[in-house]
C-alpha positions as a Markdown table, in Angstrom:
| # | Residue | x | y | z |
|---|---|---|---|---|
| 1 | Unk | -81.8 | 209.7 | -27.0 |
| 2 | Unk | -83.6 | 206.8 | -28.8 |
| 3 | Unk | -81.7 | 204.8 | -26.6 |
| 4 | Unk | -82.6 | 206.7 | -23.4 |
| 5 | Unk | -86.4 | 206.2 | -24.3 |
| 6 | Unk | -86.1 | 202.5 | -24.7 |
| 7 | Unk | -84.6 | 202.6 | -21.1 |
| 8 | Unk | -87.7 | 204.6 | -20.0 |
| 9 | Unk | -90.0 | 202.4 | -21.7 |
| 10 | Unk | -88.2 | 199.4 | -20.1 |
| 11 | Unk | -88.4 | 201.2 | -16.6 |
| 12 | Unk | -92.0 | 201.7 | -17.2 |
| 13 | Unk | -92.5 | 198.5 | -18.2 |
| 14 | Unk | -90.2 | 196.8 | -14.7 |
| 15 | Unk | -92.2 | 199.0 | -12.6 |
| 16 | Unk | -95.6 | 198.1 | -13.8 |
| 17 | Unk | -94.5 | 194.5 | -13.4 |
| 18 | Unk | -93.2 | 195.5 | -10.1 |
| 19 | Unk | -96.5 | 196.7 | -9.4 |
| 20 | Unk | -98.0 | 193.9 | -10.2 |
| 21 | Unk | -95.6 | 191.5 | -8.2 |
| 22 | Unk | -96.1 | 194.0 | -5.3 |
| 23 | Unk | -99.9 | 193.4 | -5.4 |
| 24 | Unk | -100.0 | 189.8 | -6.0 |
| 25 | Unk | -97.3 | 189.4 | -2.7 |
| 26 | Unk | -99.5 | 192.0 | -0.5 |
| 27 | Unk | -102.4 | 189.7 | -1.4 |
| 28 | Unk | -100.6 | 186.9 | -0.6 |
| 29 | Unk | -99.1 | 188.1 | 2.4 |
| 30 | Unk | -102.5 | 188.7 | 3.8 |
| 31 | Unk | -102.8 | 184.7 | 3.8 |
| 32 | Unk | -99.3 | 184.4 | 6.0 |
| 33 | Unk | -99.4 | 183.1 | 9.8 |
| 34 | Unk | -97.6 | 185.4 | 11.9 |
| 35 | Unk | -95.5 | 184.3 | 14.8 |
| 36 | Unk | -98.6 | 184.8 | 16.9 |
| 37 | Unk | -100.6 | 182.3 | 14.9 |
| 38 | Unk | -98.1 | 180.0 | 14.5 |
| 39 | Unk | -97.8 | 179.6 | 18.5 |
| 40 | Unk | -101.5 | 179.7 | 18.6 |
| 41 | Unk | -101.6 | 177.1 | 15.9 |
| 42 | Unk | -98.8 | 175.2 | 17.8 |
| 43 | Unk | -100.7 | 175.5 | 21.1 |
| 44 | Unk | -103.7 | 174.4 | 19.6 |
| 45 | Unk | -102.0 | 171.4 | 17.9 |
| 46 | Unk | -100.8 | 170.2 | 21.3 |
| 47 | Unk | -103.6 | 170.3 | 23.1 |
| 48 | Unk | -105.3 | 168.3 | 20.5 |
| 49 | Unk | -102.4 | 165.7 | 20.5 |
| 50 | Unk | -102.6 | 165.9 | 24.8 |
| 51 | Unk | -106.5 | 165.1 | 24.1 |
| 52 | Unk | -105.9 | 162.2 | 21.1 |
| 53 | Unk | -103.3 | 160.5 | 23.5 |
| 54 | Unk | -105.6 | 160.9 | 26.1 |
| 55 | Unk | -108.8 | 159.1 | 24.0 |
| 56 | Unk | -106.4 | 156.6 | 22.7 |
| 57 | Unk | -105.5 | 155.5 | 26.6 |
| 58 | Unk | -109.4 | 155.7 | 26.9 |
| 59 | Unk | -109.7 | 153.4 | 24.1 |
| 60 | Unk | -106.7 | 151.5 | 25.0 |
| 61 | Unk | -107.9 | 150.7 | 28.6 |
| 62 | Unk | -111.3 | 149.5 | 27.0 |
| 63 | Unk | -109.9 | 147.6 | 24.5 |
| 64 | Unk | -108.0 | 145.6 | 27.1 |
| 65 | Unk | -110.4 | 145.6 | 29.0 |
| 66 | Unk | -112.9 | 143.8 | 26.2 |
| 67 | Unk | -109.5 | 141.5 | 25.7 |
| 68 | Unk | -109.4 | 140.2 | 29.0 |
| 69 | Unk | -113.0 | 139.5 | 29.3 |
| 70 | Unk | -112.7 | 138.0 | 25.7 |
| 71 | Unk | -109.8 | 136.1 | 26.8 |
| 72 | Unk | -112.0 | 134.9 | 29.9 |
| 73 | Unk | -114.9 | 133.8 | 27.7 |
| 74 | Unk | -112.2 | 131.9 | 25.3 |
| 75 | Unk | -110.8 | 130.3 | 28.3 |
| 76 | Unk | -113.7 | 128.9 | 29.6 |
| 77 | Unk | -115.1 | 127.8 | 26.2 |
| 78 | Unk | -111.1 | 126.2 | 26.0 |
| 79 | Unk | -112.3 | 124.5 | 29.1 |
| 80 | Unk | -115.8 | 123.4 | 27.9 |
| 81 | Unk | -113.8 | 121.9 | 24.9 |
| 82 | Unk | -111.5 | 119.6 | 26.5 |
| 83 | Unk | -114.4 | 118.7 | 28.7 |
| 84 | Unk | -116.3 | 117.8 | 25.8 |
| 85 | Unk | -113.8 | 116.1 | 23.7 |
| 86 | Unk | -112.9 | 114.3 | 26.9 |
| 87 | Unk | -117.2 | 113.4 | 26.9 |
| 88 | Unk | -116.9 | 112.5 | 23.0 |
| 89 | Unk | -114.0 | 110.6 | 23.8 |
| 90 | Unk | -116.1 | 108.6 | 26.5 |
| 91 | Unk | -119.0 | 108.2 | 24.0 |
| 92 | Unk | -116.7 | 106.8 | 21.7 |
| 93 | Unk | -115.0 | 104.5 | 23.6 |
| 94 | Unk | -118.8 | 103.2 | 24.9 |
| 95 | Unk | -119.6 | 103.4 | 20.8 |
| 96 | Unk | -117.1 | 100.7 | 20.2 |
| 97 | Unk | -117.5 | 98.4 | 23.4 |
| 98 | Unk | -121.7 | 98.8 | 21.7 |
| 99 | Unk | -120.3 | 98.0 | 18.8 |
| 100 | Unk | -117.8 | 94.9 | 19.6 |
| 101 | Unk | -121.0 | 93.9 | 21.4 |
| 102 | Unk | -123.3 | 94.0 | 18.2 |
| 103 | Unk | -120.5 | 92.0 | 16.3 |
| 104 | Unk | -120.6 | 89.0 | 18.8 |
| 105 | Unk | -124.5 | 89.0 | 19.1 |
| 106 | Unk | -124.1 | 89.4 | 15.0 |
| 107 | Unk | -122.1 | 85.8 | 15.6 |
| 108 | Unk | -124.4 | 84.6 | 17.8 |
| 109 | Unk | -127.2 | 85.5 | 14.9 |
| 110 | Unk | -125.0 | 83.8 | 12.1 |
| 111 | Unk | -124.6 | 80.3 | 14.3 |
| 112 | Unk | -128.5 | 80.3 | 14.9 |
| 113 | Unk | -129.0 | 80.8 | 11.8 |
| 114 | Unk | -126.8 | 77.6 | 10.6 |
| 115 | Unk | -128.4 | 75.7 | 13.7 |
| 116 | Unk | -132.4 | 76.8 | 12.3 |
| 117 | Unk | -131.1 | 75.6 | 8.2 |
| 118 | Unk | -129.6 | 72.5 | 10.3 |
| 119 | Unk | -133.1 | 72.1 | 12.1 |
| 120 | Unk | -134.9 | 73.1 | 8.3 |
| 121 | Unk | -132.9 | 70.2 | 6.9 |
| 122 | Unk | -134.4 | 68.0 | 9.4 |
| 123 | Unk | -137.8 | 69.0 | 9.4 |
| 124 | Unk | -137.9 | 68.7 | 5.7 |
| 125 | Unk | -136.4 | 65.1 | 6.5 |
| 126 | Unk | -139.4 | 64.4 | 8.8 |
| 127 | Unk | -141.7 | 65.9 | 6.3 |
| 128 | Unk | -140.5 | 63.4 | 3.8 |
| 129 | Unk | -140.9 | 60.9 | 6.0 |
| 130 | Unk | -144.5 | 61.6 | 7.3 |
| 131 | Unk | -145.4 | 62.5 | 3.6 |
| 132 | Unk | -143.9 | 58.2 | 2.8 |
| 133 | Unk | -146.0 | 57.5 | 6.5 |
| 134 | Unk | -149.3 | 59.1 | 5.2 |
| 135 | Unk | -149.0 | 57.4 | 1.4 |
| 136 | Unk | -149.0 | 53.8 | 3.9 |
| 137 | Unk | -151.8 | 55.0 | 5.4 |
| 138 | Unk | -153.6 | 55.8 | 2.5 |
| 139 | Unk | -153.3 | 52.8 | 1.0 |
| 140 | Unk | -153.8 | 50.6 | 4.3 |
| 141 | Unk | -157.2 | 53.1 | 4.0 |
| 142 | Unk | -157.4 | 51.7 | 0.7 |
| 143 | Unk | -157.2 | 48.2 | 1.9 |
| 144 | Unk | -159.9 | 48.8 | 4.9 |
| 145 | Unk | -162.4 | 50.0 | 2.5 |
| 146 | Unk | -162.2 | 46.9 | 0.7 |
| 147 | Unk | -162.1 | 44.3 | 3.9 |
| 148 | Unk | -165.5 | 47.0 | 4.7 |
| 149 | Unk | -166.6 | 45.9 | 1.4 |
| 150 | Unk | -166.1 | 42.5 | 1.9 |
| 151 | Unk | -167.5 | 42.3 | 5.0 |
| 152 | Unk | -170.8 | 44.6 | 3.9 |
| 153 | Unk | -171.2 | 42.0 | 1.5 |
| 154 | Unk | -170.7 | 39.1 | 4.0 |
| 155 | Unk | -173.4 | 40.5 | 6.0 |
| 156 | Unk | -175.6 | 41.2 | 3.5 |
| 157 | Unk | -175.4 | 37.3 | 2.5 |
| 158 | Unk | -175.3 | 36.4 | 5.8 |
| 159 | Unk | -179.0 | 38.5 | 6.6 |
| 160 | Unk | -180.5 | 37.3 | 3.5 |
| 161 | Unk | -178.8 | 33.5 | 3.7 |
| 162 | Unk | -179.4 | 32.9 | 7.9 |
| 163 | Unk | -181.3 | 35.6 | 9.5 |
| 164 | Unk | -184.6 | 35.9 | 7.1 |
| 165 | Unk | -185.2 | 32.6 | 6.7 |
| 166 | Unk | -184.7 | 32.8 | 10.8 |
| 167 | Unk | -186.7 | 35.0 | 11.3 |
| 168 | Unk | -189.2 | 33.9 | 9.3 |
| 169 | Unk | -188.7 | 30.7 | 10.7 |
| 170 | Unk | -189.9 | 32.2 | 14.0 |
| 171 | Unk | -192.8 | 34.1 | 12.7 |
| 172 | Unk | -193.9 | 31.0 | 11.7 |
| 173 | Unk | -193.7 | 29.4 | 15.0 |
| 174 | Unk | -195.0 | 32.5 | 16.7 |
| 175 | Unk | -198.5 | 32.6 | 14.3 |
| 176 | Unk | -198.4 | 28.5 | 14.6 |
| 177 | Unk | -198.5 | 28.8 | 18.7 |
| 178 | Unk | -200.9 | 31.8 | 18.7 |
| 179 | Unk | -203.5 | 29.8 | 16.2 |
| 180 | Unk | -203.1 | 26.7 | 18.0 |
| 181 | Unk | -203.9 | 28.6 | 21.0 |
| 182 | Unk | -206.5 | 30.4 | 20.1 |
């Protein structure tokens, strides 16, 4: 009999925990899709895929759309650019004609230069020259000053020495006829 109890207990025991699976798998079988809701939930998927395929051809058509006008807009700046690099290739090309240009007048520069130190040289020369001209002149100055000198004092001696006693002479004359006279 003991051993018959212990099978009782042990039946009690499986059938409480058989009660207690049985609950927890009713309560989880409330949370199961039925065949119903999984063909709504199918249905529902596909029409959202139908309507995603749908906005991503929306999208797809605008996107290429915005391409082609981007591709447009790239083309006619490609267009700008080989204009303009064909332009900066002009200005460049007048740049170094300019340039070759500035280099010869730069020669021309360099021989006036050596002509004006030439033309220096000789002007200094000249200068020289004039400064040996004006020492001649200074002293040939020097020498008039003196035959001025000599000659001041030759007419001073030749007033005192002829031309008073001259004139004095003729003062005489002159009182002698006007006393005579009178």
């Amino acid at each position: 009999m003991e051993r018959l109890t212990k099978r009782v207990e042990r039946l009690e025991q499986d059938t409480g925990q058989i009660k207690t699976d049985l609950a927890v798998l009713t309560e989880r079988s409330k949370n199961f899709a039925t065949k119903t809701d999984v063909d709504a939930l199918r249905t529902d998927q596909f029409k959202l895929r139908c309507e995603m395929l749908a906005g991503f051809a929306r999208i797809e058509k605008q996107t290429a759309a915005q391409f082609a006008r981007i591709d447009e807009k790239l083309a006619r700046a490609d267009a700008w650019t080989l204009q303009a690099n064909g332009n900066f290739a002009t200005i460049s090309e007048q740049f170094k004609r300019i340039d070759e240009q500035f280099e010869r007048i730069d020669e021309r520069f360099e021989r006036m230069d050596e002509r004006f130190e030439r033309i220096d040289e000789k002007f200094e020369r000249i200068d020289e020259r004039f400064e040996r001209i004006d020492e001649r002149f200074e002293r040939m100055d020097t020498k008039f000053e003196r035959i001025d000198e000599k000659f001041d004092r030759l007419n001073d001696r030749i007033t005192w020495t002829l031309l008073i006693p001259a004139v004095l002479a003729v003062l005489g004359w002159v009182a002698k006829e006007v006393l005579i006279r009178a």
